[in-house]
C-alpha positions in Angstrom: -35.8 75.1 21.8 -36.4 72.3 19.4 -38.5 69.2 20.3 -36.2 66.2 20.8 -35.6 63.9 18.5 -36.0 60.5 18.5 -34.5 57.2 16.1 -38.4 56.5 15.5 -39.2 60.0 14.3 -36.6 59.4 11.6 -37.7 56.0 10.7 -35.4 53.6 11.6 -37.0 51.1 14.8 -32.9 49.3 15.5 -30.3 51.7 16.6 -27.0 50.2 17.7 -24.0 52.0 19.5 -20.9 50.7 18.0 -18.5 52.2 20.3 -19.1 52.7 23.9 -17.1 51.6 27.6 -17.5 50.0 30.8 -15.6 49.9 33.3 -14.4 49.6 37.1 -11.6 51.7 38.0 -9.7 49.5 39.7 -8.7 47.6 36.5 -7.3 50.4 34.9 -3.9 52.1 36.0 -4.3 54.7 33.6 -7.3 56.0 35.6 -5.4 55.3 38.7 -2.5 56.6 38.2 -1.0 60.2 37.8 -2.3 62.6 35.5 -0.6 62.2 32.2 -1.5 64.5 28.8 -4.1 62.1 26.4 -6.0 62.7 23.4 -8.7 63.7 24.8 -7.5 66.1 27.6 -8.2 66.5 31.4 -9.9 63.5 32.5 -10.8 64.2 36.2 -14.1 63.2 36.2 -13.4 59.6 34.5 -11.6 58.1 37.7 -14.5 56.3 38.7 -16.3 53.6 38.2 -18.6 53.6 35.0 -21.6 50.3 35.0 -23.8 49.1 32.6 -26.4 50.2 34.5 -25.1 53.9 34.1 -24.9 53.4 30.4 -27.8 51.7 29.5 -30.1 54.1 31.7 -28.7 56.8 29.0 -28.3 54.9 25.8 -32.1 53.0 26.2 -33.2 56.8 26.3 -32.5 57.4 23.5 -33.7 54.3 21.7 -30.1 52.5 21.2 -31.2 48.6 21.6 -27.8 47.0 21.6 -24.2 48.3 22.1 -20.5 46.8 21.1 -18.0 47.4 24.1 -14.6 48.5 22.9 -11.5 47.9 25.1 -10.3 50.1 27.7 -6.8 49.8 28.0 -6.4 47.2 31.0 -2.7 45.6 31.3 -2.1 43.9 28.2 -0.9 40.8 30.4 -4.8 40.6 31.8 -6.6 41.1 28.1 -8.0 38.0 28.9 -9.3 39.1 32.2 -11.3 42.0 30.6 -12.7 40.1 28.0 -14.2 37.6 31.0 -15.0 40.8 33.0 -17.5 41.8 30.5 -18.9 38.7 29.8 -19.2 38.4 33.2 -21.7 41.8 32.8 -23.1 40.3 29.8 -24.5 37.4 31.6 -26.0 39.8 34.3 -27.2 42.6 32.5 -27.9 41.3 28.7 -25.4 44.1 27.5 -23.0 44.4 25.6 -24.1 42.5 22.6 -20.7 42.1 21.1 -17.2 42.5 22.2 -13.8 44.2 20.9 -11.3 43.0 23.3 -7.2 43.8 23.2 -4.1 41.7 22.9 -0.3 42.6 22.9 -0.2 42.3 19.2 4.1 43.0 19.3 4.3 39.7 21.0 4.0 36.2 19.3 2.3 35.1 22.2 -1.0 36.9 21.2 -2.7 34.1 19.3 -2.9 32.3 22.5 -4.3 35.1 24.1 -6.7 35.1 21.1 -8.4 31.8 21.5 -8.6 32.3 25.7 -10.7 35.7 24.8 -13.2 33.2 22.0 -13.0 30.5 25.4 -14.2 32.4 27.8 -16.8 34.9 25.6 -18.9 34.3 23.0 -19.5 38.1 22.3 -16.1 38.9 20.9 -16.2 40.0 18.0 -12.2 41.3 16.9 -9.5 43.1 19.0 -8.1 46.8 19.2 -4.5 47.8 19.6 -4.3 51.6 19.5 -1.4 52.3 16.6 -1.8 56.0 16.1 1.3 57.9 16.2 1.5 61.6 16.2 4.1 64.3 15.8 2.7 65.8 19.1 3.7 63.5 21.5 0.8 64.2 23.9 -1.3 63.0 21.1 0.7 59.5 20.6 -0.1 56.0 21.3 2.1 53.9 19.2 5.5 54.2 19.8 6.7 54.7 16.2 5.1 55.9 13.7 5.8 52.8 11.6 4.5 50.1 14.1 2.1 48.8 11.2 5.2 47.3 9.4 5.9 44.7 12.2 6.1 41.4 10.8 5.0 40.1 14.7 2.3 42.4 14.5 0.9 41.4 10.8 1.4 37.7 11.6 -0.8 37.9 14.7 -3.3 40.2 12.0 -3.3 37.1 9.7 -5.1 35.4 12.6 -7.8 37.3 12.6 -9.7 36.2 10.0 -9.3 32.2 11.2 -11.5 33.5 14.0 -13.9 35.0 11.9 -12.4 38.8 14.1 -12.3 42.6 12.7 -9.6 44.8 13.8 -10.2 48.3 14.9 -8.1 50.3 13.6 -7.2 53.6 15.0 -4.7 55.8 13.3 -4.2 59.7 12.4 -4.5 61.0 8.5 -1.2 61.1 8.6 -0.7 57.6 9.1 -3.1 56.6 6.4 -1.1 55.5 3.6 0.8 52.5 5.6 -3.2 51.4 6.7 -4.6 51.2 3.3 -1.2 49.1 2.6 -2.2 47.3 5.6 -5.8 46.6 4.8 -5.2 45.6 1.6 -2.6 42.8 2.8 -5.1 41.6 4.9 -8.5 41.3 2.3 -10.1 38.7 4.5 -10.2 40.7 7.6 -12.9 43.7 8.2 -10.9 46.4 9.6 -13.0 49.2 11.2 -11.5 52.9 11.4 -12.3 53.9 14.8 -13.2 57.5 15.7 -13.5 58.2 11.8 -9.8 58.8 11.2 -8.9 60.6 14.4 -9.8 64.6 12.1 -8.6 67.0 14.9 -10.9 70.2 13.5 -12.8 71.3 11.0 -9.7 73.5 9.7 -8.8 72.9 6.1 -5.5 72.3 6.9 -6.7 69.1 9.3 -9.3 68.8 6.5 -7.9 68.1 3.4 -5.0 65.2 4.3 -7.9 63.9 6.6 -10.4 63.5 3.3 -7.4 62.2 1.0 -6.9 59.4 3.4 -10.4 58.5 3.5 -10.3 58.4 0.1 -7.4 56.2 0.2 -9.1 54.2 2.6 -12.4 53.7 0.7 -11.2 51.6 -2.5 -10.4 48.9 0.2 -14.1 46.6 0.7 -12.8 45.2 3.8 -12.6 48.6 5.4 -15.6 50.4 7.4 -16.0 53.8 9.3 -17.3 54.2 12.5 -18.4 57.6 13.6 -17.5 58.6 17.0 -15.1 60.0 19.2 -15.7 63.6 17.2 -14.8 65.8 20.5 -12.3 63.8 21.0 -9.8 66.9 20.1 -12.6 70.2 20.1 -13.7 69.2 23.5 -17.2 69.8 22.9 -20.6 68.8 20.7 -19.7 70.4 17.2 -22.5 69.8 14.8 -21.0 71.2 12.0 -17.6 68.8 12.9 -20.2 65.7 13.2 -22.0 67.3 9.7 -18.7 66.9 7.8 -17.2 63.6 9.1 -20.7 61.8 8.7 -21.2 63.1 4.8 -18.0 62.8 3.9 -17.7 59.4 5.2 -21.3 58.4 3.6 -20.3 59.7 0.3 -16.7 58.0 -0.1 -17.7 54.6 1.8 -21.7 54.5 1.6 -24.1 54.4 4.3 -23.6 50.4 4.7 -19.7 51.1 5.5 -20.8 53.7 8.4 -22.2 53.7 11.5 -22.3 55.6 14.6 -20.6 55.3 18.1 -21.2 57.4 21.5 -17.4 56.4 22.4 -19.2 57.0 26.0 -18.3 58.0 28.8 -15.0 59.1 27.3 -17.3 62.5 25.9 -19.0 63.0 29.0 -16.1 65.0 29.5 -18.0 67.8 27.5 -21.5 66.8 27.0 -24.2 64.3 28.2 -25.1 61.6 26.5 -28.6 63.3 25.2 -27.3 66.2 23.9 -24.5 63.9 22.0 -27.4 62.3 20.6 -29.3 64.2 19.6 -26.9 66.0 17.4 -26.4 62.9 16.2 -30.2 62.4 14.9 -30.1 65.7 13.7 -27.1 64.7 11.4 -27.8 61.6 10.2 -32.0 62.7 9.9 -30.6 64.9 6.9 -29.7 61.3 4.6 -31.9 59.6 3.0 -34.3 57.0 5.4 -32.8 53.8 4.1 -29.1 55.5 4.6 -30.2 56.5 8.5 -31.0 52.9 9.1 -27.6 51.3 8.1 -25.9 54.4 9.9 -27.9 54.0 13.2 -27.8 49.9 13.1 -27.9 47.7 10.4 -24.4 48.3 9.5 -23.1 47.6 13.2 -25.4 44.5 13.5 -23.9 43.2 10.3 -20.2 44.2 11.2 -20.3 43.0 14.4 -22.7 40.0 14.1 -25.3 41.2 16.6 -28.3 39.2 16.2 -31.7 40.7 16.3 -32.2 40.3 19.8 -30.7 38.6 23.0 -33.2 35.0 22.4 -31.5 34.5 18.6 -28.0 34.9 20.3 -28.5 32.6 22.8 -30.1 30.0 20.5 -27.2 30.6 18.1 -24.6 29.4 20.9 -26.9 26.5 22.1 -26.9 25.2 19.0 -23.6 24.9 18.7 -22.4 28.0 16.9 -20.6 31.0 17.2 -21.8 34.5 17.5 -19.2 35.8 15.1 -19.8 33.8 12.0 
């Protein structure tokens, strides 16, 4: 067996996990409740609580120094609750370092909801609304597979950039032609693509409309990649899967449009976060040193606006600003 890897090994001294979740299961009647078919399969062993401490025991490991928490799906009528939940942690624990909170974005009412989230947290950083849509219904979020032609929905995205907010923007290959319209209507928003464009194998025929919408995707500036969530549909650590997604989405975006996410514990399912890892490092070690450093952190600190450590934050806010300009 191979010696483990490390971020130092490969050069690069700031490694930030763009994607990961916290939660307590109580929040979350999804985890509660029956056993319904998801994305990402059986999910027994997720009905529990997962802390900070859990995470950060694993993720400091392995040399990740800050970490954006993504949304888990609470009630959309307590988004604001979640967001105050975490901050909550924040304040404790010194992680996350940046937020992606939710809001019923169908509703006009989600502005409001908007400026309660910026009120009671200075991490957050955009908001998340699941859209994909899927001819396999076990695979479906969104209810259509036209939701991103709401008019309630694009008024509420036209917000987004008076807070200074990214959207996460999670959709299948299929869908990817009514995103790059959507992008493009929106060119002072960054919009991330979460889980690289949701590519359920490394089959051609999941390859090839997968790669055409990236390509799509990639003329739009506003528009970044984040790597993660790759066993979402294999169930399992594919290196060759991770190898394809992360080269592909270098070449058509460049390194400073890419960066990785553990999308943990949600592939604890399969793996552990060390072996995740450390495919990861064994990927992204193959690019060029300056290309491993924007795909292990700069280009999450710059997306999400993570200062360089906890201090600069907190002078930031003291002084009056906010930690998403």
């Amino acid at each position: 067996m191979s010696a483990a890897l490390s971020p130092a090994v490969l050069g690069v001294d700031d490694v930030v996990d763009a994607h990961f979740h916290i939660w307590r299961a109580e929040d979350l009647p999804w985890l509660r409740g029956p056993m319904v078919p998801r994305i990402f399969g059986p999910y027994e062993p997720l009905r529990r609580d997962y802390s900070v401490d859990e995470y950060v025991h694993d993720a400091v490991a392995e040399g990740i120094g800050a970490a954006v928490y993504v949304q888990t799906n609470w009630p959309l009528g307590r988004a604001v609750d979640e967001v105050r939940w975490v901050q909550g942690v924040a304040d404790e624990h010194g992680w996350p370092h940046a937020v992606v909170g939710s809001a019923d974005l169908f509703s006009p009412d989600a502005g409001r909801v908007f400026e309660q989230q910026r009120a009671v947290s200075p991490l957050v950083r955009g908001t998340r609304l699941q859209l994909h849509w899927h001819e396999d219904e076990r695979l479906r979020f969104a209810s259509s597979p036209n939701r991103m032609d709401d008019p309630v929905l694009r008024a509420n995205l036209g917000r987004l950039s008076e807070l200074g907010w990214l959207f996460e923007l999670q959709v299948f290959p299929g869908q990817m032609e009514d995103a790059v319209r959507l992008v493009a209507d929106f060119p002072e928003t960054t919009f991330v693509l979460v889980h690289a464009g949701m590519l359920e194998s490394g089959e051609e025929r999941h390859v090839v409309p997968w790669r055409a919408g990236l390509e799509l995707l990639a003329a739009q500036p506003n528009a970044v990649v984040k790597l993660s969530g790759l066993g979402t549909f294999v169930h399992r650590v594919d290196e060759e899967l991770i190898r394809l997604v992360t080269t592909t989405a270098v070449e058509l975006f460049g390194p400073e449009r890419c960066m990785v996410g553990s999308n943990f514990p949600i592939e604890s399912l399969w793996t552990d976060f060390h072996d995740l890892f450390q495919a990861w490092l064994r990927v992204v070690g193959e690019l060029p040193e300056d290309a491993r450093r924007d795909v292990l952190g700069r280009t999450a600190r710059r997306v999400y606006s993570i200062p360089a450590s906890g201090a600069d934050r907190a002078g930031a806010v003291a002084a009056g600003g906010t930690a998403w300009e």
